[in-house]
N, C-alpha and C positions, 0 to 999 in steps of 0.2 A: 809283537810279544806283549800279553798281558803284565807281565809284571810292570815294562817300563812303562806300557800304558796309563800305569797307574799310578809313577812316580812321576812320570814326567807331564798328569793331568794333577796331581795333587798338590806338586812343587806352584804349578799356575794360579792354582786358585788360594793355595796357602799364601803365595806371592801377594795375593790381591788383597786378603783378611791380615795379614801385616801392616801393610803398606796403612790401612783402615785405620786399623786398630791405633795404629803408632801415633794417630794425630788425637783421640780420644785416651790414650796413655796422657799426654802431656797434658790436655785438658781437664783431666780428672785427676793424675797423680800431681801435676804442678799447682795447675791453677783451683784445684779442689772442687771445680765445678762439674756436676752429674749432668752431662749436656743431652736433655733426650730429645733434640731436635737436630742430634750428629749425623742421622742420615738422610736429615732433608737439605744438609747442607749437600751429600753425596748426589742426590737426586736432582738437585736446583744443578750440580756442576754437570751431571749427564743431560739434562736436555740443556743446558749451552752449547756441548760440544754437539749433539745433534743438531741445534737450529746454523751453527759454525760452518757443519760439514753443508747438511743437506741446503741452506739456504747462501750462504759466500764461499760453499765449495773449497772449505779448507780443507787439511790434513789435522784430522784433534791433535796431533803431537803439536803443532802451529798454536793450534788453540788453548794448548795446557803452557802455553808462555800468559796466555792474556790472562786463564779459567784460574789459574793457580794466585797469580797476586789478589784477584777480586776474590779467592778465596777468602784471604787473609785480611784482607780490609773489613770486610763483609761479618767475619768474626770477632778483629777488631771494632768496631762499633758496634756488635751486637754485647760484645763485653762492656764496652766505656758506657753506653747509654741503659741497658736492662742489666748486668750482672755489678755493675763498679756499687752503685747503690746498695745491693743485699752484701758485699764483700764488709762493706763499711760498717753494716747495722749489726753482723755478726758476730757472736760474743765468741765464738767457741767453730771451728772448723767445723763440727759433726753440725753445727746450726746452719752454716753457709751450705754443705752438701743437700739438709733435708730443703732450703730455703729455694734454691738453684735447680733441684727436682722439679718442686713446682711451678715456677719460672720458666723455663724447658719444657716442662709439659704443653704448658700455655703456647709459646711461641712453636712448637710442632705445628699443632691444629692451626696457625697462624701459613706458616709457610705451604703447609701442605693444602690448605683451601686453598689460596692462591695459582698453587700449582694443577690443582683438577679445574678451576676458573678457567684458567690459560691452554693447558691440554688436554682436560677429558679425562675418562680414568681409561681410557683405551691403552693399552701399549705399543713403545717405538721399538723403533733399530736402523742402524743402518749402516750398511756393506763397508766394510775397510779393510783391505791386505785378509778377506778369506779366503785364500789359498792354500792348500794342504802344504806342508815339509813336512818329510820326511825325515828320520833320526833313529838311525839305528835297526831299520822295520818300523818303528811306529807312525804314526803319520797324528802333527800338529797341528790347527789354523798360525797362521803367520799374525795372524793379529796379536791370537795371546800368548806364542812367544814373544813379540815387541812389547805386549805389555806387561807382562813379568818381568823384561828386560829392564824397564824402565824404572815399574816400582823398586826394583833390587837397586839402581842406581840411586835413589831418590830416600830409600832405606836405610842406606851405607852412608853415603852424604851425611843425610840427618846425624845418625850414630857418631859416625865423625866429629862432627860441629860440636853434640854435647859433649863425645868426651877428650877434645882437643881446644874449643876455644874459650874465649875466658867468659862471655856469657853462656856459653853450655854450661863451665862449672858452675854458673852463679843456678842457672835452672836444675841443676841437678842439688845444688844444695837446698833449693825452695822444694822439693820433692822431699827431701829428706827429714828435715828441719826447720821450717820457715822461721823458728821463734830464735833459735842460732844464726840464721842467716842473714836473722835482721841485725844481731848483736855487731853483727864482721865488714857491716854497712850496705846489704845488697836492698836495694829496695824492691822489698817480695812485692809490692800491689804492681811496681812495671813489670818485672818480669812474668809475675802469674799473668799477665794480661800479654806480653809478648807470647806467653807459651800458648796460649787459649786460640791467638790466632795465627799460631805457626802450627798449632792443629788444627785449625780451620783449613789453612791451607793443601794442607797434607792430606785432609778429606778431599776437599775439590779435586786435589789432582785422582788422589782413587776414582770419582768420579766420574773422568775424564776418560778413564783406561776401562773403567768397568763396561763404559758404554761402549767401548769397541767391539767387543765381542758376547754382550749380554741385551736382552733384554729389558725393559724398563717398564715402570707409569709410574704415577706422583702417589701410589702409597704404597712402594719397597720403600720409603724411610724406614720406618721402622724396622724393617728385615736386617737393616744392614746397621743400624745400632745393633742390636740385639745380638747379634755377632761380632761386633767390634766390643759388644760391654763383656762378653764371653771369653775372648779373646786377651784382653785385658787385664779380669780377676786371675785368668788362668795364667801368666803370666808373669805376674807378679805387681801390683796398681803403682803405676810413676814407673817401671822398670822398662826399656826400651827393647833392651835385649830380651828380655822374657816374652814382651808383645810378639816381637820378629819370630820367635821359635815358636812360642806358643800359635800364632798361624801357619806355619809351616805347617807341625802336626796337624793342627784342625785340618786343613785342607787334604792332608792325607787320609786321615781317617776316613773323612765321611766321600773323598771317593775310592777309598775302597769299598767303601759297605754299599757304595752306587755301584761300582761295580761289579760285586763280588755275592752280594747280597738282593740288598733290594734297591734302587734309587728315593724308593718312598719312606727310607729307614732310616735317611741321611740326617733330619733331624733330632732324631732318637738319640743319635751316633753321637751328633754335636752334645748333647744335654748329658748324656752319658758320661764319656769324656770328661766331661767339666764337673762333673760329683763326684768324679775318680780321682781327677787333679784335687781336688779339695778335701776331699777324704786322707788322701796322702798327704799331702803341702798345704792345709789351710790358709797362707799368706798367695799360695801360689808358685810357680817353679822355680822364678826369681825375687819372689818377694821374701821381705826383712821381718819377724816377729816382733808384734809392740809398736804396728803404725797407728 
């Protein structure tokens, strides 16, 4: 059935632009840094889980136990040593956003040499759980139901944490208010830097899942910021929930319009979309007017 076909491929890949998204939410609405080197962290965590599978013969879900914390290190020390300095010299938030810009831009071209050095600009892949299921008539790969699976697990979790434990409040308060939050005694420089690399993490693991079932080479970074920074505005900037739904949609839209329309339309779709959201809700679906 075409319809489910297209909710139950939309759900998958909305899954995936969530799950993205949700780690550059926090890096951008907490930590205020414009990271445009978010998806070479996506990209450095998919060919691990490649060299993981295809060379020690793991299972990436094995892999996303090791890929996911050296996310997070990885982005912690890329905060403490390149962003902790421009946080400091910072007079004014909107000065750290344009300062972090070019900071980011820098350390892209940094990562991504690196990675055509080591891989080539050839692209990988490789085989895990592609097996069709079946659902209803439509028919799945098993990979990217497991990893939809996953992300939704790893989604909710997250959501959880910030709005149940007592540092989610402290990070939802740095979202909100960093110059109150300081008043209440939360120290915004740790938390904005905890947050910076629990979305690091949170990339890696997309990483991890995207490569089960997609495609790669070392310059989709940018592809997959540019969808996560989309995803995001549209969203609502710092809003968790908004991130989660606003990929949902994205991912429906544009495969409908692949399948419905044209698959070469599908960037159209996305850009559309997002002058639509913004034309309507300028803050975004879940964002606050006057951030």
């Amino acid at each position: 059935m075409l319809i489910l076909d297209i909710v139950l491929g939309g759900l998958i890949l909305g899954g995936m632009y969530a799950l993205v998204a949700s780690g550059l939410t926090l890096q951008y609405g907490v930590a205020r840094i414009m990271n445009l080197a978010y998806g070479e962290v996506l990209v450095a965590a998919a060919f691990a889980s490649y060299l993981l599978v295809t060379a020690a013969a793991l299972s990436p879900l094995f892999g996303l136990v090791f890929i996911l914390p050296a996310g997070f290190l990885a982005s912690s020390l890329i905060y403490r040593v390149l962003l902790v300095p421009l946080v400091r010299r910072a007079k004014t938030r909107e000065a750290l956003e344009v300062d972090s810009i070019l900071a980011t831009f820098g350390l892209l071209f940094v990562v991504q040499g690196l990675a055509f050095v080591l891989f080539g600009g050839q692209y990988y892949s490789y085989s895990y759980l592609s097996v069709p299921v079946t659902i209803a008539g439509s028919t799945v790969p098993a990979n990217r139901l497991l990893a939809f699976a996953v992300a939704a697990v790893l989604a909710v979790g997250i959501y959880a944490a910030l709005m149940r434990t007592r540092t989610g409040t402290a990070i939802r308060a740095v979202a909100v208010d960093p110059a109150s939050a300081r008043l209440v005694g939360i120290d915004v420089q740790r938390v904005a830097g905890f947050a910076f690399a629990l979305g690091g993490g949170l990339c890696a693991a997309g990483g991890v899942l995207v490569s089960m079932f997609l495609t790669f080479n070392a310059a989709m970074g940018v592809v997959f910021t540019m969808k996560a920074l989309v995803v995001v505005i549209m969203g609502g900037v710092g809003n968790l929930m908004g991130a989660l739904v606003a990929g949902l949609l994205l991912g429906l839209v544009e495969t409908s319009v692949a399948r419905l329309v044209d698959p070469g339309l599908t960037l159209a779709a996305t850009f559309g979309l997002f002058l639509l959201v913004l034309l309507v809700k300028p803050t975004g679906l879940f964002g606050r007017a006057g951030r």
